[in-house]
C-alpha positions in Angstrom: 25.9 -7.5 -107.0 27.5 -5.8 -104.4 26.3 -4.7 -101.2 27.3 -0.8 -99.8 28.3 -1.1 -96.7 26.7 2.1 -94.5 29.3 3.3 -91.7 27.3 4.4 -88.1 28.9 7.2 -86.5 29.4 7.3 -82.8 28.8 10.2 -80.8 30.1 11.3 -77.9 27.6 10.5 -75.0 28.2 14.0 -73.1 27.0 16.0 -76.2 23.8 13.7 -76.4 23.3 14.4 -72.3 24.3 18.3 -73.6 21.8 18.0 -75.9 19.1 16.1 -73.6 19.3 18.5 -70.6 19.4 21.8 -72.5 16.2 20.7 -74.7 18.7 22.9 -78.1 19.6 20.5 -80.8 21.9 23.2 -82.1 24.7 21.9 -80.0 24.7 18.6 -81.9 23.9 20.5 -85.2 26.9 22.7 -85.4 29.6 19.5 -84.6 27.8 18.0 -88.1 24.9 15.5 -86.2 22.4 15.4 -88.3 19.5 17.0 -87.3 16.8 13.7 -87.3 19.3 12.7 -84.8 19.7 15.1 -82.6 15.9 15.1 -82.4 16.1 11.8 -81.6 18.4 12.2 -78.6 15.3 14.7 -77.0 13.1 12.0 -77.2 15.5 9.2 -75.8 15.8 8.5 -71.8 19.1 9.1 -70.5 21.4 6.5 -71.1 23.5 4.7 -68.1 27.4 5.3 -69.1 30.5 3.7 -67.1 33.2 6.3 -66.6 35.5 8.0 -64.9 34.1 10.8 -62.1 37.1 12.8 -62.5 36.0 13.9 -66.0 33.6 15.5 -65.2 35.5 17.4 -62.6 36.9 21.0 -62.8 40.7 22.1 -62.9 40.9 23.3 -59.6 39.4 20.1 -57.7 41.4 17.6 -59.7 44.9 19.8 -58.6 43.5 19.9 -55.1 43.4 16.0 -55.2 46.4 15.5 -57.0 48.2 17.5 -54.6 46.1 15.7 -51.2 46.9 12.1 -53.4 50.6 13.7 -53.8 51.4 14.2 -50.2 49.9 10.5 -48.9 52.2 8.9 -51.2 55.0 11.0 -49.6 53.7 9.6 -46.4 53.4 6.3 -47.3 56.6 6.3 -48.6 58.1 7.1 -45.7 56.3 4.9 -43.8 57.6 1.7 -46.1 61.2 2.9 -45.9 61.4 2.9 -42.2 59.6 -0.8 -42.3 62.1 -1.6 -44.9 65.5 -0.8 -42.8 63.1 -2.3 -39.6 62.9 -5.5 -41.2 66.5 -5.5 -42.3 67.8 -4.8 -39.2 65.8 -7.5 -37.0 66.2 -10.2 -39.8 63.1 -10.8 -39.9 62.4 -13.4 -42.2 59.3 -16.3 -42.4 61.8 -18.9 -43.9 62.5 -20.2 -40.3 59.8 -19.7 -38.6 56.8 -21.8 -37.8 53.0 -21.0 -38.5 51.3 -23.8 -36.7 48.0 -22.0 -36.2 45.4 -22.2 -39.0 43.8 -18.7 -38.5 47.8 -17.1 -38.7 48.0 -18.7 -42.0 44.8 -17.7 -43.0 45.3 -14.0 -41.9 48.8 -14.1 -43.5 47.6 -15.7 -46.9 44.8 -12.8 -46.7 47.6 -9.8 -46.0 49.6 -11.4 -49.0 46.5 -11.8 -51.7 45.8 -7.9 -50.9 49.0 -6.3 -52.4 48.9 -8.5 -55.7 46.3 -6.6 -57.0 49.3 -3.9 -57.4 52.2 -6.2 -56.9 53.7 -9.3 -58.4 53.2 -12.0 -55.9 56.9 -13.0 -55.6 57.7 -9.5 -55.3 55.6 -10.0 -52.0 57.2 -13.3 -50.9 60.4 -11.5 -51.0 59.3 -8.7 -48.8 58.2 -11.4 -46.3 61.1 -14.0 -47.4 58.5 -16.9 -48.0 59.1 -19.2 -50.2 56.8 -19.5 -53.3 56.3 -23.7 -52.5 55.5 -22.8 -48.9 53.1 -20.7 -49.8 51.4 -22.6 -52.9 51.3 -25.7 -50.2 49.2 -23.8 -47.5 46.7 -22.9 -50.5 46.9 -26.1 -51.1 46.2 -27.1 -47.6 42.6 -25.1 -47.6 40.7 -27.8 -47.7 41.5 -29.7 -44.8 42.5 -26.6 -42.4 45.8 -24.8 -42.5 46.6 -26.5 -38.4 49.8 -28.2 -39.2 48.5 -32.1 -39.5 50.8 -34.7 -41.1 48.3 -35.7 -43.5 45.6 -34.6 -45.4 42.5 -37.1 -47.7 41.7 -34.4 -49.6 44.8 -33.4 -50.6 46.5 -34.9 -53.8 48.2 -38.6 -53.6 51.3 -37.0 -54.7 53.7 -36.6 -52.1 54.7 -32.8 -51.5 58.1 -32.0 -50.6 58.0 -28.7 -48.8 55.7 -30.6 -46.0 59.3 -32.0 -45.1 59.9 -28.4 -44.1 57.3 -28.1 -41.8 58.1 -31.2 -40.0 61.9 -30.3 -39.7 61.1 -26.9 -38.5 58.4 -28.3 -35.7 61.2 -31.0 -34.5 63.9 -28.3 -34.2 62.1 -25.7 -32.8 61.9 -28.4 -29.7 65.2 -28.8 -29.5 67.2 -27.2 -26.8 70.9 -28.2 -27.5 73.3 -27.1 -30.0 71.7 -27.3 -33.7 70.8 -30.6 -34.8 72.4 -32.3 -37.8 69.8 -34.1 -40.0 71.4 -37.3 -41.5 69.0 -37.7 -45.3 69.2 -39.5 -48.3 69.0 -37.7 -51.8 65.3 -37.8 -52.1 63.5 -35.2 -53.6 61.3 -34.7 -50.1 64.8 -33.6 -48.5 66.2 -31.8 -51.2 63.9 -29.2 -52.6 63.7 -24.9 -52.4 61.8 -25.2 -49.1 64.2 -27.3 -46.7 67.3 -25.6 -48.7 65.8 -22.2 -47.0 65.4 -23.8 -44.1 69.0 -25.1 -43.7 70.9 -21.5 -44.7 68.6 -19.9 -42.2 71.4 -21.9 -39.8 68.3 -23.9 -37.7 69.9 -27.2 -38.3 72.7 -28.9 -40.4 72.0 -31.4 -43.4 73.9 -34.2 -44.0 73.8 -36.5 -47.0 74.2 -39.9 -46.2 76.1 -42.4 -48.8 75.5 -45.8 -49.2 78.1 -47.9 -50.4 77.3 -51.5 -51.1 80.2 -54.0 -51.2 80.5 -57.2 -53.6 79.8 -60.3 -52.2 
Protein backbone atom coordinates (compact mmCIF):
# COMPACT_ATOMS: atom_id res chain seq x y z
CA UNK A 1 0.00 0.00 0.00
CA UNK A 2 1.23 3.18 -0.58
CA UNK A 3 2.16 5.92 1.65
CA UNK A 4 1.00 9.82 0.77
CA UNK A 5 3.60 11.80 1.15
CA UNK A 6 2.34 15.29 3.07
CA UNK A 7 4.44 18.42 1.75
CA UNK A 8 5.30 21.18 4.76
CA UNK A 9 5.12 24.57 3.63
CA UNK A 10 7.68 27.10 4.66
CA UNK A 11 6.91 30.53 5.63
CA UNK A 12 8.59 33.31 5.51
CA UNK A 13 10.11 34.22 9.00
CA UNK A 14 9.29 38.14 8.77
CA UNK A 15 5.51 37.42 8.36
CA UNK A 16 5.57 35.07 11.51
CA UNK A 17 7.64 38.12 13.52
CA UNK A 18 4.64 40.33 11.52
CA UNK A 19 2.39 38.21 12.87
CA UNK A 20 4.04 37.79 16.50
CA UNK A 21 4.57 41.50 17.21
CA UNK A 22 1.25 42.81 15.99
CA UNK A 23 -0.76 40.06 18.14
CA UNK A 24 -3.43 39.96 14.24
CA UNK A 25 -3.31 36.59 12.65
CA UNK A 26 -5.05 38.24 9.59
CA UNK A 27 -1.72 39.10 8.17
CA UNK A 28 -0.81 35.37 7.82
CA UNK A 29 -4.53 34.55 6.88
CA UNK A 30 -4.98 36.61 3.84
CA UNK A 31 -1.29 35.23 2.14
CA UNK A 32 -3.30 31.48 2.59
CA UNK A 33 -1.62 30.36 6.23
CA UNK A 34 -3.84 28.50 7.68
CA UNK A 35 -5.43 29.82 10.53
CA UNK A 36 -4.32 26.87 13.41
CA UNK A 37 -1.08 28.13 12.30
CA UNK A 38 -0.93 31.41 12.54
CA UNK A 39 -2.33 30.87 16.01
CA UNK A 40 0.43 29.00 16.64
CA UNK A 41 2.99 31.54 15.70
CA UNK A 42 1.23 33.95 18.76
CA UNK A 43 2.02 31.35 21.04
CA UNK A 44 5.73 30.59 19.84
CA UNK A 45 8.89 32.73 21.24
CA UNK A 46 10.65 34.51 18.73
CA UNK A 47 12.86 32.56 16.72
CA UNK A 48 16.70 33.50 16.28
CA UNK A 49 17.20 33.99 12.26
CA UNK A 50 20.78 34.56 10.52
CA UNK A 51 20.42 37.35 7.87
CA UNK A 52 21.36 40.09 6.32
CA UNK A 53 20.88 43.80 8.34
CA UNK A 54 20.51 45.53 5.17
CA UNK A 55 17.06 43.89 4.62
CA UNK A 56 15.61 45.25 6.94
CA UNK A 57 16.77 48.66 6.02
CA UNK A 58 14.87 51.43 4.16
CA UNK A 59 15.56 52.91 0.47
CA UNK A 60 17.08 55.95 1.58
CA UNK A 61 19.77 54.48 4.07
CA UNK A 62 20.86 51.65 1.75
CA UNK A 63 21.52 54.64 -1.18
CA UNK A 64 23.23 56.64 1.42
CA UNK A 65 25.60 53.64 2.03
CA UNK A 66 25.97 52.69 -1.34
CA UNK A 67 26.93 56.03 -2.29
CA UNK A 68 29.52 56.46 1.26
CA UNK A 69 30.70 52.52 0.04
CA UNK A 70 30.85 54.11 -3.68
CA UNK A 71 33.26 56.91 -2.97
CA UNK A 72 35.89 54.68 -0.59
CA UNK A 73 36.28 52.45 -3.42
CA UNK A 74 37.05 55.45 -5.56
CA UNK A 75 39.56 56.31 -2.88
CA UNK A 76 40.98 53.21 -2.53
CA UNK A 77 41.36 52.90 -6.03
CA UNK A 78 43.33 55.57 -6.28
CA UNK A 79 45.33 54.89 -3.58
CA UNK A 80 46.40 51.24 -5.28
CA UNK A 81 47.10 52.82 -8.61
CA UNK A 82 49.66 55.22 -7.27
CA UNK A 83 51.27 52.07 -5.26
CA UNK A 84 51.06 50.31 -8.40
CA UNK A 85 53.21 52.80 -10.74
CA UNK A 86 55.38 53.33 -7.06
CA UNK A 87 56.25 49.85 -7.11
CA UNK A 88 56.98 49.78 -10.85
CA UNK A 89 59.07 52.48 -10.83
CA UNK A 90 61.42 51.52 -7.81
CA UNK A 91 61.57 47.77 -8.88
CA UNK A 92 60.69 46.71 -6.05
CA UNK A 93 60.55 43.14 -6.05
CA UNK A 94 61.14 40.32 -2.86
CA UNK A 95 62.74 37.88 -5.42
CA UNK A 96 66.29 39.28 -4.45
CA UNK A 97 65.98 40.32 -1.39
CA UNK A 98 66.68 38.66 1.95
CA UNK A 99 64.25 38.21 4.97
CA UNK A 100 66.61 36.94 7.62
CA UNK A 101 64.46 38.03 10.61
CA UNK A 102 61.72 35.62 11.83
CA UNK A 103 59.18 38.29 13.03
CA UNK A 104 59.62 40.08 9.12
CA UNK A 105 58.52 36.81 7.73
CA UNK A 106 55.97 36.42 10.17
CA UNK A 107 54.51 39.98 9.61
CA UNK A 108 54.93 39.47 5.82
CA UNK A 109 53.26 35.86 5.75
CA UNK A 110 50.34 37.71 7.94
CA UNK A 111 50.00 40.86 5.32
CA UNK A 112 49.87 38.12 2.54
CA UNK A 113 47.15 35.56 4.28
CA UNK A 114 44.84 38.82 4.78
CA UNK A 115 44.07 39.70 1.03
CA UNK A 116 43.30 35.94 0.13
CA UNK A 117 40.15 36.06 1.66
CA UNK A 118 39.30 38.33 -1.57
CA UNK A 119 42.29 37.50 -3.69
CA UNK A 120 43.88 34.49 -5.23
CA UNK A 121 47.10 33.90 -3.39
CA UNK A 122 49.36 33.96 -6.53
CA UNK A 123 47.64 36.98 -7.62
CA UNK A 124 49.30 38.26 -4.34
CA UNK A 125 52.74 36.78 -4.88
CA UNK A 126 52.80 38.65 -7.97
CA UNK A 127 51.97 41.96 -6.50
CA UNK A 128 54.95 41.27 -4.19
CA UNK A 129 57.06 39.22 -6.85
CA UNK A 130 57.49 36.19 -4.36
CA UNK A 131 57.82 33.11 -5.55
CA UNK A 132 55.10 30.55 -4.65
CA UNK A 133 58.15 27.81 -3.29
CA UNK A 134 59.55 30.59 -1.26
CA UNK A 135 56.67 31.25 0.25
CA UNK A 136 55.20 27.59 0.85
CA UNK A 137 58.98 26.91 2.42
CA UNK A 138 58.72 29.70 5.16
CA UNK A 139 55.14 28.02 6.05
CA UNK A 140 56.96 25.26 6.13
CA UNK A 141 59.61 26.60 8.30
CA UNK A 142 56.88 27.46 11.22
CA UNK A 143 57.84 25.06 13.31
CA UNK A 144 61.24 25.63 13.98
CA UNK A 145 61.22 29.70 13.64
CA UNK A 146 61.24 31.52 10.39
CA UNK A 147 65.40 32.95 11.58
CA UNK A 148 67.19 31.76 8.52
CA UNK A 149 69.04 28.41 10.08
CA UNK A 150 70.58 25.82 7.78
CA UNK A 151 68.71 23.14 9.17
CA UNK A 152 65.58 22.29 10.70
CA UNK A 153 64.61 18.41 12.87
CA UNK A 154 61.22 19.09 12.48
CA UNK A 155 61.12 19.73 9.15
CA UNK A 156 60.65 16.88 6.47
CA UNK A 157 63.85 14.55 5.59
CA UNK A 158 63.35 15.56 2.08
CA UNK A 159 65.69 17.98 0.90
CA UNK A 160 64.03 21.30 -0.26
CA UNK A 161 65.38 23.15 -3.07
CA UNK A 162 64.46 26.71 -2.65
CA UNK A 163 66.60 26.68 0.75
CA UNK A 164 69.42 26.82 -1.95
CA UNK A 165 68.06 30.23 -2.56
CA UNK A 166 68.39 31.48 0.69
CA UNK A 167 71.88 30.45 1.07
CA UNK A 168 72.93 32.04 -2.34
CA UNK A 169 71.23 35.16 -1.55
CA UNK A 170 72.93 35.42 2.19
CA UNK A 171 76.58 34.66 0.47
CA UNK A 172 76.04 37.39 -2.18
CA UNK A 173 74.54 39.85 -0.34
CA UNK A 174 78.22 39.77 1.47
CA UNK A 175 79.94 40.20 -1.35
CA UNK A 176 81.47 43.39 -2.36
CA UNK A 177 83.13 42.88 -5.85
CA UNK A 178 81.65 42.52 -9.18
CA UNK A 179 78.71 39.78 -9.22
CA UNK A 180 79.81 36.48 -8.39
CA UNK A 181 79.60 33.54 -10.81
CA UNK A 182 78.26 30.28 -9.05
CA UNK A 183 79.97 27.23 -10.73
CA UNK A 184 76.80 24.12 -9.99
CA UNK A 185 76.03 20.84 -11.19
CA UNK A 186 72.53 19.94 -12.62
CA UNK A 187 70.94 18.99 -9.41
CA UNK A 188 67.60 19.76 -8.72
CA UNK A 189 68.72 21.94 -5.42
CA UNK A 190 70.39 24.40 -8.08
CA UNK A 191 68.08 24.30 -10.67
CA UNK A 192 64.55 24.99 -9.53
CA UNK A 193 61.76 28.28 -9.82
CA UNK A 194 63.43 29.78 -6.72
CA UNK A 195 67.28 30.16 -7.69
CA UNK A 196 66.08 30.75 -11.46
CA UNK A 197 64.42 34.10 -9.91
CA UNK A 198 67.20 34.70 -8.11
CA UNK A 199 69.66 34.58 -11.10
CA UNK A 200 67.44 36.92 -13.65
CA UNK A 201 67.15 39.40 -10.82
CA UNK A 202 71.13 39.86 -12.07
CA UNK A 203 72.59 39.13 -8.12
CA UNK A 204 74.93 36.65 -9.37
CA UNK A 205 75.72 34.49 -12.60
CA UNK A 206 75.16 30.53 -12.78
CA UNK A 207 77.26 28.44 -14.45
CA UNK A 208 76.75 24.74 -15.22
CA UNK A 209 79.63 22.76 -14.81
CA UNK A 210 80.31 19.58 -17.30
CA UNK A 211 82.03 16.68 -16.40
CA UNK A 212 83.61 14.78 -18.93
CA UNK A 213 85.16 11.47 -18.04
CA UNK A 214 87.80 10.08 -20.45
CA UNK A 215 88.40 6.18 -21.20
CA UNK A 216 91.09 4.62 -19.55
Amino acid sequence: MATATRNLRRYDHRLRELVRSTGNIQHAIRRGVPRSTAHGWLKSPRAEVVTVDATDMDVLPLQQELLTLRRRVARLIALLRLLVVLLRLSGFSLAGTRIPNGAGKHTLMRAIERPTAVLPLHIVLRVLRLSHSRYHSWKREKGCGLDDITSCPRLSATFDPSATAELLLHAARHLEDAKPTLLVDGGVENFNQAVDELVQSGLLNRLLAMTVTQPP
